[in-house]
C-alpha positions in Angstrom: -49.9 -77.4 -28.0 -49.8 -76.1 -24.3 -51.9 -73.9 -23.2 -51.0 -70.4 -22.0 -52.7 -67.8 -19.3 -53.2 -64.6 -21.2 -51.8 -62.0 -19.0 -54.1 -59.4 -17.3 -52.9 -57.0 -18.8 -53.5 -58.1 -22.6 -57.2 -59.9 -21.8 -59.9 -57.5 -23.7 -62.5 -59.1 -20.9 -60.2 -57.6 -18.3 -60.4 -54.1 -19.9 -64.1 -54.2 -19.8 -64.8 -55.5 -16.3 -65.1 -51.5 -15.2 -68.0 -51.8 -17.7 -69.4 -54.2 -16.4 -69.5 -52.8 -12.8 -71.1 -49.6 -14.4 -73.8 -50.9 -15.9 -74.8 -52.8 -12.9 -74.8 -49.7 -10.5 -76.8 -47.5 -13.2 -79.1 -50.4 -13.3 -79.4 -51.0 -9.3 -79.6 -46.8 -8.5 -80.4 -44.3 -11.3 -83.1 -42.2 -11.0 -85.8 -44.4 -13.6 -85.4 -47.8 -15.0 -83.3 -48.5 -18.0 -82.6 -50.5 -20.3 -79.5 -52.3 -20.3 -79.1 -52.7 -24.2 -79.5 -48.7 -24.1 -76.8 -48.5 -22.1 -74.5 -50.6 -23.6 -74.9 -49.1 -27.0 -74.4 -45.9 -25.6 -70.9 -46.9 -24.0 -69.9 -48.4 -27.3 -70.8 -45.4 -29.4 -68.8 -43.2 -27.0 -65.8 -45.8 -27.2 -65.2 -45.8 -30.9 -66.3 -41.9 -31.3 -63.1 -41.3 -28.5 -61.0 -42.4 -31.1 -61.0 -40.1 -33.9 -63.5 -37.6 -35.7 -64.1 -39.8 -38.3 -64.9 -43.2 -36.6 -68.4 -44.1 -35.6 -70.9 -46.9 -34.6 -73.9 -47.3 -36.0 -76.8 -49.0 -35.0 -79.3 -50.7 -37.0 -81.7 -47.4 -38.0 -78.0 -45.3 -38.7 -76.2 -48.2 -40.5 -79.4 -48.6 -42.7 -79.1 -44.7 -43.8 -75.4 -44.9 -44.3 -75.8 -47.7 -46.9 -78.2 -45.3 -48.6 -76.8 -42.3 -48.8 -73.6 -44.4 -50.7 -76.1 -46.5 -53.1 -77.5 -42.8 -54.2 -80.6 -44.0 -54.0 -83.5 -43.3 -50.9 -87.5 -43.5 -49.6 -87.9 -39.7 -49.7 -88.9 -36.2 -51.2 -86.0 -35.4 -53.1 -84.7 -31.7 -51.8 -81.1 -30.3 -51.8 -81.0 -28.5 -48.4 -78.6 -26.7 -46.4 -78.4 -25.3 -42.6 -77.1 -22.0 -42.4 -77.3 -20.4 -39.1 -80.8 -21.4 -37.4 -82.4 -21.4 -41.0 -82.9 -24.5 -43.1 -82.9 -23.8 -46.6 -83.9 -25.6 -49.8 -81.0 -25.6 -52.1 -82.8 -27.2 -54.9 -85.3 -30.0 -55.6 -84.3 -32.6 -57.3 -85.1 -32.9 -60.8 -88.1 -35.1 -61.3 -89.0 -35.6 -57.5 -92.3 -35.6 -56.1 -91.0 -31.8 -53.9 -90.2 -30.2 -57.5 -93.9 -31.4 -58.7 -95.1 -29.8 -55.9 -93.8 -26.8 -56.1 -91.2 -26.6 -53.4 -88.5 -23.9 -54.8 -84.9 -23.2 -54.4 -84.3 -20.5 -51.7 -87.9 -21.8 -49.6 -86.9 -22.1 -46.0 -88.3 -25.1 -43.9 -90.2 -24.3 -41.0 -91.7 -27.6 -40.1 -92.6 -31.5 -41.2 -95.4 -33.0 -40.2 -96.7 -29.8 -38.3 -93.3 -30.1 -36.3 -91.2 -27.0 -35.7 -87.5 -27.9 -37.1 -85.9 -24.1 -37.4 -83.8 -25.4 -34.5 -83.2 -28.9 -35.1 -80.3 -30.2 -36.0 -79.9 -30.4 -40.2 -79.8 -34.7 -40.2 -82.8 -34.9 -37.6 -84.6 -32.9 -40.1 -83.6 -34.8 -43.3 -84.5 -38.5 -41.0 -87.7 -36.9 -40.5 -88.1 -36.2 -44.4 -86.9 -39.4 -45.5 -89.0 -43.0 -44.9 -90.8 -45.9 -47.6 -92.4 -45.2 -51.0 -96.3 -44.4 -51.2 -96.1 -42.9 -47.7 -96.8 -38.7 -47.1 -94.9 -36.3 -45.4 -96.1 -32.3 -44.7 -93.0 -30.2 -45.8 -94.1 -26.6 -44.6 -91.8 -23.7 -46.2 -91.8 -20.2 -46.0 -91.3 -18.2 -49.2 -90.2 -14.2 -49.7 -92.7 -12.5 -51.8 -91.9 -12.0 -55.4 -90.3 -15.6 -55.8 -93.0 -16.8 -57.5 -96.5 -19.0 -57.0 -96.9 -22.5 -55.7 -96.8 -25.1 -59.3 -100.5 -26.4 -59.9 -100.6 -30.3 -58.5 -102.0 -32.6 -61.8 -104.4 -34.6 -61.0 -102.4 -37.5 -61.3 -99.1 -36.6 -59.9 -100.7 -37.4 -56.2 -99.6 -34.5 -54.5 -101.0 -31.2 -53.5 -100.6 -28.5 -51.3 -102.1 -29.4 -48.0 -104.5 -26.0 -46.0 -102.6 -24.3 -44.3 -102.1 -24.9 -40.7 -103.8 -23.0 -37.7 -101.9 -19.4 -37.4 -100.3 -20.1 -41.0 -101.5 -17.8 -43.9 -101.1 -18.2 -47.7 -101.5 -14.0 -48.0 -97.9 -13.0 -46.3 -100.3 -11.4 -43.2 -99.3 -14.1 -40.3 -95.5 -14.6 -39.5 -94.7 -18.4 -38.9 -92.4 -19.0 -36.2 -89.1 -17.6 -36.1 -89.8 -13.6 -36.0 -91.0 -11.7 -38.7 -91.1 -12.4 -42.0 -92.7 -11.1 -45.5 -94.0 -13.1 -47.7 -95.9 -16.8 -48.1 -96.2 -19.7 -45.4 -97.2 -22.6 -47.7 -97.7 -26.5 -46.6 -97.4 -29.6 -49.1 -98.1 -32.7 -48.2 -95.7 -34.4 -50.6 -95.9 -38.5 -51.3 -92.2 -40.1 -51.3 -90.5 -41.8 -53.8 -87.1 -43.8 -54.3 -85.1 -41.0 -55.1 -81.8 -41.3 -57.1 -79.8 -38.6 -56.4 -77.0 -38.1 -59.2 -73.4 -37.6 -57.9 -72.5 -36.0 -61.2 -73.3 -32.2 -63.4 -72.0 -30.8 -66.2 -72.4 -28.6 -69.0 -70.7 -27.4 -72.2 -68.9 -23.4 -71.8 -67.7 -21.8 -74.9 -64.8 -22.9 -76.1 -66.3 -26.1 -76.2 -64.6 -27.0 -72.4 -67.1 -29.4 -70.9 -67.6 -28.3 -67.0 -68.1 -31.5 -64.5 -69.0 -30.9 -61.3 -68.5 -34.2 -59.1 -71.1 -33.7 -55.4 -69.8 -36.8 -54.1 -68.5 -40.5 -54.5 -71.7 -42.4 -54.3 -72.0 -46.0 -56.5 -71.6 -45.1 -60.0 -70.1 -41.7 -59.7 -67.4 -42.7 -62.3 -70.2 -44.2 -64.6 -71.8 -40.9 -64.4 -69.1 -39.1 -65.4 -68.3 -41.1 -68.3 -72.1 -40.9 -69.2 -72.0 -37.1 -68.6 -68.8 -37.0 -71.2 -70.3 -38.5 -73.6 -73.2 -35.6 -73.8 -71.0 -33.1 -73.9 -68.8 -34.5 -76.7 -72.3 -35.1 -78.1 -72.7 -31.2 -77.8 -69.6 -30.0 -78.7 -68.6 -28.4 -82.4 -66.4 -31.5 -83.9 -67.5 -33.8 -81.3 -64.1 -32.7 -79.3 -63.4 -31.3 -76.2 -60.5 -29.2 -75.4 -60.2 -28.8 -71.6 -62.3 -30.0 -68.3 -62.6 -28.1 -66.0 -63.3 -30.5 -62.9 -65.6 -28.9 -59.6 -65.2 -30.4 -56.3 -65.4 -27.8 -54.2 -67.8 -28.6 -51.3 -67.3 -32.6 -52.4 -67.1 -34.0 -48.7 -65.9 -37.2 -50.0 -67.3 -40.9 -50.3 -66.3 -44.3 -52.1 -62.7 -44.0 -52.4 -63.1 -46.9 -55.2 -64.9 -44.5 -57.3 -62.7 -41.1 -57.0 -59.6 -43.8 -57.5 -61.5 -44.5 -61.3 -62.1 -41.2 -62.2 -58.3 -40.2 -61.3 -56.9 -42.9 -63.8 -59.5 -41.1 -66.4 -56.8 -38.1 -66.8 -53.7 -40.2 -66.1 -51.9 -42.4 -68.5 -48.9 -43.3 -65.7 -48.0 -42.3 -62.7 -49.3 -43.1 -59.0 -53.1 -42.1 -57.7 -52.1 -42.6 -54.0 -50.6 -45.2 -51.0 -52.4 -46.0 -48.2 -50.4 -46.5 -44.8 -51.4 -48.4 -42.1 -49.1 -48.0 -38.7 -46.3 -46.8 -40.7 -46.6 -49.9 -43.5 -47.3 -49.4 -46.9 -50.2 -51.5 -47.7 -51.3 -50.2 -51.3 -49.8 -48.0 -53.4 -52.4 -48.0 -56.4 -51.2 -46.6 -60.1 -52.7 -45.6 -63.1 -53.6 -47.3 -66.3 -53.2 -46.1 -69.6 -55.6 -45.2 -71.8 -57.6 -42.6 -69.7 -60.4 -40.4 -71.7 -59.0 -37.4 -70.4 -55.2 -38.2 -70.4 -54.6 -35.6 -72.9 -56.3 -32.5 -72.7 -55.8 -29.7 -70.4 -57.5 -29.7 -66.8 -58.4 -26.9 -63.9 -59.1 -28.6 -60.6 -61.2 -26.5 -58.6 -61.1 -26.8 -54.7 -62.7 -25.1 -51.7 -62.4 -25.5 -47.6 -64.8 -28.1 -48.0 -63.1 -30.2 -50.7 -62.7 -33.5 -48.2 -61.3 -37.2 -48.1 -61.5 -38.7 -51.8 -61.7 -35.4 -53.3 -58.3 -34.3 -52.0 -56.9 -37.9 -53.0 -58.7 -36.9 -56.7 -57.1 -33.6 -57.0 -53.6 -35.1 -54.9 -53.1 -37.0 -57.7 -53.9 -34.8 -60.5 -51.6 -32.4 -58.9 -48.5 -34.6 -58.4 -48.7 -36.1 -62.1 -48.7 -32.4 -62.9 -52.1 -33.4 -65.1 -54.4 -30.5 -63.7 -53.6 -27.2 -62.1 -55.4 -26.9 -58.7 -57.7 -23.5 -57.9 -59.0 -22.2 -55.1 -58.5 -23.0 -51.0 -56.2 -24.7 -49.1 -58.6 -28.0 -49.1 -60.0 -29.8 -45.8 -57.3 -32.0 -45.1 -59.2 -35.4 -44.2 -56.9 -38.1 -45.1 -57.3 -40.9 -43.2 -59.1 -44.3 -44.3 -62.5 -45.7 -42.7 -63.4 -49.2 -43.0 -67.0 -50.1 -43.1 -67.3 -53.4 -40.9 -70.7 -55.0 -40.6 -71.6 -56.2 -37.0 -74.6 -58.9 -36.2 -78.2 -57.6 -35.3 -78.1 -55.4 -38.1 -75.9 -52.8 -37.0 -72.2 -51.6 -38.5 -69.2 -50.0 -37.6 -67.7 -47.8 -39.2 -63.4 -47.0 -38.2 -60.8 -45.4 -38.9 -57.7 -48.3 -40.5 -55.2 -45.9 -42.3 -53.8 -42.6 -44.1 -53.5 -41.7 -47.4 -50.8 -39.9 -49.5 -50.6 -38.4 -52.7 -48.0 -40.0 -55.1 -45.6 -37.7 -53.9 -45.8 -38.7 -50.4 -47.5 -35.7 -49.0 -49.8 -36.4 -46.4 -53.0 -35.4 -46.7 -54.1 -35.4 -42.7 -54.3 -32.9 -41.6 -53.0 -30.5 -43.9 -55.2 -31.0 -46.8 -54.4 -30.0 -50.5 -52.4 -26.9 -51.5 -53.9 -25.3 -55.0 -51.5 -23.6 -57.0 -53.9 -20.6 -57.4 -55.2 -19.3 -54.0 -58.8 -18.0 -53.9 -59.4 -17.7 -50.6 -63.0 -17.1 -49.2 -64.1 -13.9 -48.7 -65.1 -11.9 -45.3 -68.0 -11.3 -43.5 -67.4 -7.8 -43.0 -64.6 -4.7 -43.4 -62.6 -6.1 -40.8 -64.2 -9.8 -40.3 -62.4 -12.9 -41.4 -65.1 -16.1 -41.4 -63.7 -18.9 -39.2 -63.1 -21.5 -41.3 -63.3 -25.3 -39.5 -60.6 -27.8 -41.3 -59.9 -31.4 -40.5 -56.8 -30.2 -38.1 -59.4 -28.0 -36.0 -62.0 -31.0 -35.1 -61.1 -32.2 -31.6 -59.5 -35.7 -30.9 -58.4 -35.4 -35.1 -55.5 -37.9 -36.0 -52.1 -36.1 -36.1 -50.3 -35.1 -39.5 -47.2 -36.9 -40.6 -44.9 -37.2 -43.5 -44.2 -34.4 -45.5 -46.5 -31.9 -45.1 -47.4 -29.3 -48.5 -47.6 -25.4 -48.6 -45.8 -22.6 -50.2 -42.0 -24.5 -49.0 -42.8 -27.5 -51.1 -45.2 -25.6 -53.7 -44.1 -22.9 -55.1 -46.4 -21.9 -58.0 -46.5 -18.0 -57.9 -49.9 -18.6 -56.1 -52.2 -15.4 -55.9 -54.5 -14.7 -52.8 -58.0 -12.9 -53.7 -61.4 -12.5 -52.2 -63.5 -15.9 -54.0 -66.6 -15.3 -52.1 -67.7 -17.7 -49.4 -68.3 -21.8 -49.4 -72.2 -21.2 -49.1 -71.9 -19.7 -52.9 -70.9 -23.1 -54.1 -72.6 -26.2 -52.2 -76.5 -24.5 -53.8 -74.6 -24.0 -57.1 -76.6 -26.2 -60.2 -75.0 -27.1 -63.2 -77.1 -24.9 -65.1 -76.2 -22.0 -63.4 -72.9 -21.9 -64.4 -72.8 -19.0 -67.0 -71.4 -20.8 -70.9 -69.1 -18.2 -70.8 -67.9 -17.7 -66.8 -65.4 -14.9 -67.7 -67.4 -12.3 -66.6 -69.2 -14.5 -63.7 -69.1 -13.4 -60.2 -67.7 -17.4 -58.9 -64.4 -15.7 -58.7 -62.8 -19.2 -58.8 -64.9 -20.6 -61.5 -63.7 -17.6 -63.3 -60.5 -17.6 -62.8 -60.2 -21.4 -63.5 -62.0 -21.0 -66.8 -59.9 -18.1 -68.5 -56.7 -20.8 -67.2 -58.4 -23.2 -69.6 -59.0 -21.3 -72.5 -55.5 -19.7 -72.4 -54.1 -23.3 -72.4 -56.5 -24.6 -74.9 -55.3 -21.5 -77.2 -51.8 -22.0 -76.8 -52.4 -26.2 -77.9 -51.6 -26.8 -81.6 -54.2 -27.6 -84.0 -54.5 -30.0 -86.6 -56.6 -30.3 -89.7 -57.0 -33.0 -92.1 
């Protein structure tokens, strides 16, 4: 074999000489002294972030969480929250955790862990700071409105118990905490993690015995869950039958595309669930099996702004097959593939490889799924629209290709009304969806259920 000079212009080592040179002047004049493997994470961070939204490095501590938060399972206190503006809010606890034994309540707003003020802290600081090993203790301190109720009793065995309350804190309403003024309760728990399993998966049997499945995200087991959660609500339902789902992904950001892919083939009996293109190459085009648990009853999709990734290739491909009619917003339009690659030292990356499409070739990059009911979200104000932030408004996001959906391709006498805003959904529980949503103010829960029961009604019956 003879040996070859690479030329300059292809050697990666040649690329990275400027590097090189930087490092060595930060080291020989910055202000302090650094540390050079501080640096050199820093540069490789900003290299893959450069590329796309959606690709990322992660050192050791980051890769560590990431592998978490897709197992469903993690060292912590087990609360739901949300940021909304400079507030932190507690969606819900988690059924079970040590924060619900506590006492910690939905609508209590965080003011502080481990007598650290987090009102303006960014949401996953805050939730890093919450999370660590089992058997080790954590001060959650929340503020509560008056008249949502009194702090749960601690049992004596159950190892947790609110903590006094801090210096200029009061358990009266009569001191503000920080943050301006406020009525109501400061209170402080000092709350004892636990492995917390976090379920991807609610549901819940509505009249007309439709079972209701909201999906959260694709974590390991999601498709288990659902199948687990089915088999309740047969359990519950008159005859042991269902007659419609009515599938929730509305603020589902996404996750294991391995999982969604499963719970797609669930409704399908033939037909394509989606291709995946890499530099214009076809290099999987993935179709369904028969025998799917849902393959033959009717189905609502329901979608929202915030409907992302392996959601959109779920609903995609209930779409195309024409197996579910889609309600609700023009999704988020994430539909490009990330490969997780693990790196030596402990440390992973985490990059962007390819697009998907939906059986029918519509890209989803970019442009996101079209529903064939529109419910958009409502407005701030007489006059106010909310800006909405999709996938093709992130700076430095991958272009869309291929044929792109809305009304040219999809004409399906889509209506536009006022479905409330995205914040309504991503605190909803299971158990707050009414058995009968006809009347509910979820606008696209509504509308999605009387779909149902209209198609259900118009579905022969059979008798033996």
């Amino acid at each position: 074999m003879r040996a070859e000079a690479t030329p300059e212009a292809q050697n990666p080592y040649q690329a990275v000489a400027q590097l090189g040179r930087v490092v060595v002047q930060i080291e020989n004049n910055y202000v302090d002294p650094v540390e050079r493997g501080k640096i050199v994470e820093g540069a490789i961070k900003g290299m893959v972030e450069n590329l796309d939204p959606h690709s990322s490095y992660l050192p050791p501590d980051e890769w560590k969480q990431f592998q978490s938060d897709t197992e469903g399972k993690f060292g912590g206190v087990g609360l739901e929250v949300d940021g909304r503006g400079e507030k932190l809010v507690v969606i819900a606890p988690i059924e079970g955790s040590p924060a619900q034994r506590a006492g910690i309540k939905s609508g209590d707003q965080i003011l502080a862990v481990d007598g650290e003020d987090v009102i303006t802290q960014p949401l996953d600081k805050v939730v890093k700071k919450m999370r660590g090993a089992a058997g080790t203790k954590v001060k959650i301190t929340v503020h509560r409105e008056s008249g949502r109720g009194t702090v749960a009793a601690s049992t004596p065995d159950s190892g947790i118990a609110p903590s006094p309350a801090l210096p200029g804190e009061a358990r009266d309403g009569g001191a503000p905490a920080p943050g301006g003024e406020r009525t109501g309760q400061t209170l402080t728990f000092e709350v004892t993690r636990e492995v917390i399993h976090v379920s991807s998966v609610t549901y819940k049997l509505l009249d007309g015995n439709i079972g209701y499945i909201r999906i959260k995200q694709f974590q390991e087991r999601a498709h288990a869950e659902m199948m687990a959660a089915t088999a309740k609500l047969r359990a519950e339902a008159k005859g042991g039958v269902l007659t419609a789902i009515l599938l929730d992904v509305r603020s589902n950001p996404g996750g294991l595309v391995d999982e969604a892919t499963e719970i797609a083939d669930e409704f399908l009996s033939t037909g394509g669930i989606y291709s995946m293109r890499h530099r214009g190459e076809v290099i999987e085009d993935l179709k369904a099996r028969s025998g799917g648990a849902f393959a033959d009853i009717p189905c609502v999709a329901l979608v929202n702004e915030w409907s992302a990734s392996a959601s959109e290739l779920l609903v995609g491909a209930l779409q195309d097959n024409k197996r579910a009619t889609v309600v609700g917003a023009n999704t988020f339009g994430k539909g490009s593939v990330q490969s997780i690659l693990p790196l030596p030292n402990g440390a992973g990356l985490k990059l962007t490889t390819a697009r998907y499409y939906t059986p029918s070739g519509h890209a989803i990059q970019a442009d996101g799924i079209h529903p064939d009911v529109v419910i958009e979200s409502g407005t701030k104000g007489p006059q106010e629209t909310p800006k909405v932030t999709r996938e093709r408004d992130l700076p430095g996001h991958l272009a869309a290709e291929g044929p792109q959906g809305g009304a040219a391709q999809r004409d399906a006498g889509a209506i536009v009304v006022d479905g409330g805003t995205p914040d309504m959904v991503s605190g909803m529980l299971a158990r707050d969806v009414p058995v009968d949503p006809s009347s509910s103010n979820d606008v696209v829960l509504r509308v999605g259920y009387q779909m149902l029961k209209a198609q259900a009604a118009a579905r022969p019956t059979f008798t033996k």
